[in-house]
C-alpha positions, 0 to 999 in steps of 0.5 A: 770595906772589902768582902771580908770585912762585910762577912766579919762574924757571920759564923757567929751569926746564931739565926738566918735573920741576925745574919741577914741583920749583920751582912745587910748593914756592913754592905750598907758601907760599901754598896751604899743602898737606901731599901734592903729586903733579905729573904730565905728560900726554899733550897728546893723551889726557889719559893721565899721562905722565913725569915725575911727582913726588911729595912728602908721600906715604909709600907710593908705591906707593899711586899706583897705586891712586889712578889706578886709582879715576880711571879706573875709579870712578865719582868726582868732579872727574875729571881729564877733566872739569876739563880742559874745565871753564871754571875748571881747578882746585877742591877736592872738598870745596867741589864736595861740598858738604862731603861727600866721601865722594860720591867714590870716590876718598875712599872707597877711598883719601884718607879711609884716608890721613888725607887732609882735602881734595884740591885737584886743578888741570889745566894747559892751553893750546889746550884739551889737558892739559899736567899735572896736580896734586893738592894734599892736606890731612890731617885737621886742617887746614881745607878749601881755600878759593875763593882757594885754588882761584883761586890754583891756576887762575890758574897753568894756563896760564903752567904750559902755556906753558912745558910747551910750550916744555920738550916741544921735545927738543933733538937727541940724539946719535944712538944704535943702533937702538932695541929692535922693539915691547915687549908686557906682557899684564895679566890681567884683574885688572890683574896684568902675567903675561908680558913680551917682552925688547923690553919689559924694554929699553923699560923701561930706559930710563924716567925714574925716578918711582913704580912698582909691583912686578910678578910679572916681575921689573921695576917698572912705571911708573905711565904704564904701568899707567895706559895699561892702566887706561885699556884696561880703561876704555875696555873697559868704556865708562867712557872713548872716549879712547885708551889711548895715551901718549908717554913721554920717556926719560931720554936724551931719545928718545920712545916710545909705549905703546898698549893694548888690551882683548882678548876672551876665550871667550864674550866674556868680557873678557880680557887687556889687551895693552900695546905700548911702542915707538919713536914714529913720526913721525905719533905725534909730530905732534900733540906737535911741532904743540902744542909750536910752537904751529902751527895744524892747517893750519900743521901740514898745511903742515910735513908737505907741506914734510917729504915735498919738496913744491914751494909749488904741489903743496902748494897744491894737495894742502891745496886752498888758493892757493900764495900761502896757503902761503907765508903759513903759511910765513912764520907756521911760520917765525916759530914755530919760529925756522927761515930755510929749509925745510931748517932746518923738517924739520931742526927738526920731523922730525928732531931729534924722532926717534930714530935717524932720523924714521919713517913 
């Protein structure tokens, strides 16, 4: 089974997961593997995100662990570092020389699981991460192979485009008010010790997909406990990107989730205080920009016409002819399907938010 026989009626994939569902189980065919794990991302941080899906593993609950190795072990073939290499899939073995063992990640976790090899790929468009996958093979089976690894390289981008295309939301029948600004606090072990009422009800809402019992009373997602994780890493200098994702919730709305190290008496490291919340507008920018395909200037153009701009005070707000803004018009017409400047903010700023677009 060849590249297109795998990516046969992904177009038609209606959700993240089903896709992830369908790709997962025609690449089974040809890159025989006995675990998968399929993960969304932030397009802006790299950080996992909803959906995530899961076959072969027994204890779920073992996902947890192994983000935590991600983002806190020193390992190799991070997700971070294969986002931005030139080939965006490889297999631990073959990158260590069949030792893998030089990974943390095998170490702590994979070599107690029975697992022989992990063959990790990144899904991306426009240098940013759209997914995630980890294929593995336990013991017994023979190592991936450099076609292997091929095969899984060649989806990424097909992968991404229609991950774009799917992270364009359709207009949601308007609801009441979300709940205000939810905070968890983890310890510095990484335990959740306290939780708002904001916070339980933000929860609520989440797709389903692998969590973790808590001391609270309520499971937490792995998105979550990700987006902390990755507070302590930054913490600690092991990562500068943000701890910060947006989560699609079950009835399409977007949220945020944004953590924070804190320092304790003395400098101490403290606890890690999580915040999931409404996206705003400005949280989605980048997201709608990504999922239109729009340039950063484009972008800056559909913003100008969002706040009521007139072509010349656009022109010269972004310093440019109003005749370029009426090229950039007509390309962010073409892109987003729209005739009207009230269709653009219609399309942009205002099917995306829920209840109503914030700033």
């Amino acid at each position: 089974m060849g590249r297109a026989d795998v990516l046969a009626g992904v177009d038609r994939a209606s959700d993240t997961a089903g896709m992830f569902a369908r790709v997962s189980a025609r690449l089974r065919r040809t890159v025989p593997h006995d675990a998968a794990v399929w993960a969304a991302t932030d397009p802006e941080t790299g950080l996992v995100t909803a959906p995530m899906v899961v076959e072969g593993l027994g204890d779920r609950e073992r996902c947890a662990e192994y983000w935590e190795s991600e983002l806190l072990d020193e390992n190799v073939l991070p997700f971070r570092d294969l986002a931005r290499a030139r080939v965006p899939a490889a297999g631990l073995r073959a990158v260590t020389d069949d030792l893998p063992a030089r990974s943390a990640r095998y170490r702590r976790l994979l070599q107690k699981e029975g697992v022989h090899d992990e063959l990790r790929g990144v899904v991306r468009a426009g240098g940013r991460s759209w997914a995630v996958v980890s294929l593995f093979r336990t013991t017994g089976r023979a190592p991936f192979s450099q076609d292997d690894v091929d095969h899984v390289a060649s989806l990424s981008a097909p992968l991404a485009a229609r991950l774009r295309r799917l992270s364009r939301p359709s207009s949601p029948e308007p609801l009441p008010d979300p709940p205000g600004p939810g905070l968890i606090v983890f310890d510095h072990d990484g335990s959740a010790t306290s939780i708002n009422d904001e916070a339980r009800q933000h929860l609520a809402s989440l797709p389903p997909g692998p969590s973790v019992p808590s001391a609270l009373g309520v499971r937490l997602p792995i998105w979550i406990v990700g987006t902390a994780l990755q507070a302590r890493a930054v913490a600690s200098g092991r990562s500068r990107s943000g701890a910060r994702t947006r989560i699609r919730t079950g009835q399409g709305q977007w949220l945020v989730c944004h953590a924070s190290a804190l320092t304790g008496p003395a400098g101490r490291p403290g606890p890690v205080a999580l915040v999931i919340e409404p996206a705003s507008a400005a949280d989605l920018a980048v997201l709608v920009a990504e999922a239109y395909e729009l340039t950063p200037r484009e972008l800056q153009v559909a913003q100008e016409v969002a706040r009521g701009l007139p072509t010349e005070e656009i022109a010269a707000r972004l310093v440019i002819s109003p005749h370029t803004v009426r090229d950039h018009l007509k390309a962010i017409f073409e892109k987003t399907a729209v005739s009207s400047r009230g269709e653009l903010v219609a399309r942009l700023f205002v099917e995306h938010y829920w209840p109503r677009a914030r700033t």
